[in-house]
NUBA-586877 format. One record per residue: residue in one letter; y, x, z of N, C-alpha, C in turn. Coordinates in steps of 0.001 Angstrom, whole numbers, plus 524288, in hexadecimal, padded with zeros to 5 digits. Example, Ala and Ser with C-alpha at 12.3 -4.5 7.8 and 13.67 -1.06 7.14 Angstrom:
BEGIN
a7E9C68338681E787EE6C8300C81E787F31C8339081E78s7F7368323281BA87FBDC8356681BE48001E8326481EBE
END
This chain:
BEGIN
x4DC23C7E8E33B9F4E137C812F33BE24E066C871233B92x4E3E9C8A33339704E432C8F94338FB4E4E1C91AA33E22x4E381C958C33EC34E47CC9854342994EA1CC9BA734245x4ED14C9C0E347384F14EC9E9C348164EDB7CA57E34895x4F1ABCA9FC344A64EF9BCB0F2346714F312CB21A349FFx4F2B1CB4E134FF04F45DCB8E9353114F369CBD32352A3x4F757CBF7E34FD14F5E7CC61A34F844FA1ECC8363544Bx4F6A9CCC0D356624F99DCCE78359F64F57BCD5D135AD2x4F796CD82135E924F777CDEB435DE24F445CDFC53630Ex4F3B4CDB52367344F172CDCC136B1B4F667CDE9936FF7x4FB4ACDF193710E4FF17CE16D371C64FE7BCDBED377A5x50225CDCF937B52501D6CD8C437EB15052CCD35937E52x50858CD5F83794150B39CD0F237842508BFCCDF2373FAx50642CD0EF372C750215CCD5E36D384FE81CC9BA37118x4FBE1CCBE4374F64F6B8CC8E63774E4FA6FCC5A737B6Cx4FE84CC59337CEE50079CC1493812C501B9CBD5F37B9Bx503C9CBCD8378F150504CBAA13740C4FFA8CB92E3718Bx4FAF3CBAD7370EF4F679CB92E36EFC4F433CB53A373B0x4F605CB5F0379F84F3CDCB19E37BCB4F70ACAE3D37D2Ax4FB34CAE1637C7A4FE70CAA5C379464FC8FCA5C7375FCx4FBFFCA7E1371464FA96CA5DD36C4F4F696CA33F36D61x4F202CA32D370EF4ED7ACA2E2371A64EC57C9EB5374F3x4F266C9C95377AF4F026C9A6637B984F345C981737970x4F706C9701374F24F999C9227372774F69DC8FA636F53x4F524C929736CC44F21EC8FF5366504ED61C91383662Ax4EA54C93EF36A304E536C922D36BD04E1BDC98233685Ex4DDEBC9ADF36ABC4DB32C9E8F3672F4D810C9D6436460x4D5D7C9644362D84D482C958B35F1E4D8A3C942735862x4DD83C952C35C264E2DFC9460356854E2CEC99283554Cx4E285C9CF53555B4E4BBCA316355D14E1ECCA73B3542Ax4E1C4CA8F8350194DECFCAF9E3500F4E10BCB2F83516Bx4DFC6CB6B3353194E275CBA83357924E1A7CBDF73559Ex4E441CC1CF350A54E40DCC66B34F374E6FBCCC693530Bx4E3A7CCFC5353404E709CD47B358C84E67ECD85D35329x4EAB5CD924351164EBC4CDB4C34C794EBEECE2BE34F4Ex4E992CE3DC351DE4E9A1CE90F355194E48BCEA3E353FDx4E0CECE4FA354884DBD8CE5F9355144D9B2CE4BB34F5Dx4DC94CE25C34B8D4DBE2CDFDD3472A4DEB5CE24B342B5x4E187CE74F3413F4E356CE7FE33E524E3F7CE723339B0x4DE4ECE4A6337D34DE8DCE274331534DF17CDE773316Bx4E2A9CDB77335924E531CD672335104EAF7CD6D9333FBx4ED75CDC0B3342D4F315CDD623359D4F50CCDBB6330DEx4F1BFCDD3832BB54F3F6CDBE6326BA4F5BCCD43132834x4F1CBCD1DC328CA4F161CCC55328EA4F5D1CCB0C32CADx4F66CCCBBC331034FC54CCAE833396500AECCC88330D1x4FFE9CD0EC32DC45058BCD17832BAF50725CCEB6325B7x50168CCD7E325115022BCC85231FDF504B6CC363322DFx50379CC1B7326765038CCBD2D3286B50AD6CBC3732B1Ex50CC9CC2A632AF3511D5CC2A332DD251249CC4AD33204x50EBFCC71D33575511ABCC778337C951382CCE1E339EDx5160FCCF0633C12519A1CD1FA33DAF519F1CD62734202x5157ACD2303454351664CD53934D6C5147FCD27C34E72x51023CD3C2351EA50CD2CD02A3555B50D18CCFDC35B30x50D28CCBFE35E4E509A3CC7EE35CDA50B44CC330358DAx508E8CC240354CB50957CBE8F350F45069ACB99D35085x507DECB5E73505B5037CCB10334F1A50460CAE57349E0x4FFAACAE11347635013ACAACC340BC4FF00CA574341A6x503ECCA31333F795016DC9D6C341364FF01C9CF333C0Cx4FAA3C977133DDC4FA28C951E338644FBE7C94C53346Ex5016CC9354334A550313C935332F18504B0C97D232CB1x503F9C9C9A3311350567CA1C032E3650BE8CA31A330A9x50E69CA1EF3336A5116DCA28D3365A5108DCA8573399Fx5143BCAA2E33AFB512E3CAFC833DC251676CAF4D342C3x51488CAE69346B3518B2CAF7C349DB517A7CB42834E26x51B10CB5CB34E6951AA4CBC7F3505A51BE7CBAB53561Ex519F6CBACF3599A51A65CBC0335F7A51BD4CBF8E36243x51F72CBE6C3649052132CC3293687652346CC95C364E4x52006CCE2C3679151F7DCD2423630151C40CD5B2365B9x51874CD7973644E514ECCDA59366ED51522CE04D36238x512BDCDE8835D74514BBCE43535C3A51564CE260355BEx51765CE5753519F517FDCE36C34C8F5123ECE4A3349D6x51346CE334345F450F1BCE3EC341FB50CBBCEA3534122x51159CEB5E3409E51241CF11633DF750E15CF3C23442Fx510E1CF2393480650DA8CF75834BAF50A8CCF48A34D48x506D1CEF7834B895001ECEDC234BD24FDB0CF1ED34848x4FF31CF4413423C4FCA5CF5CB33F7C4FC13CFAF6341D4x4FFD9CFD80345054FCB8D026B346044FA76D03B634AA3
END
């Protein structure tokens, strides 16, 4: 099975929301991108959709945006 991506900024609503995610679908389902610490992933989240993180891509490529911790726009700077 594919793995589900969590991109998130590091923010406290991203990491209560990343252990969340973590303790549903397990940290062997999950790559855990901290797009703060990862910036040359930012392009790849915003191919993928999404918008504001915290984000999770499911398998099938689904984006579902969680909560709102901060948008796209102010991860990149």
């Amino acid at each position: 099975m594919k793995k589900s991506i969590f991109y998130h900024a590091g923010c406290p609503v991203c990491i209560s929301a990343e252990h969340d995610i973590v303790n549903l679908i397990g940290l062997e389902n999950v790559e855990i991108i901290h797009l703060g610490h990862e910036k040359s992933k930012i392009k790849d989240a915003e191919k993928a959709g999404v918008k504001s993180v915290p984000a999770l891509i499911t398998p099938n490529g689904n984006v579902l945006h969680i909560n709102f911790g901060a948008s796209i726009e102010e991860v990149k700077n």
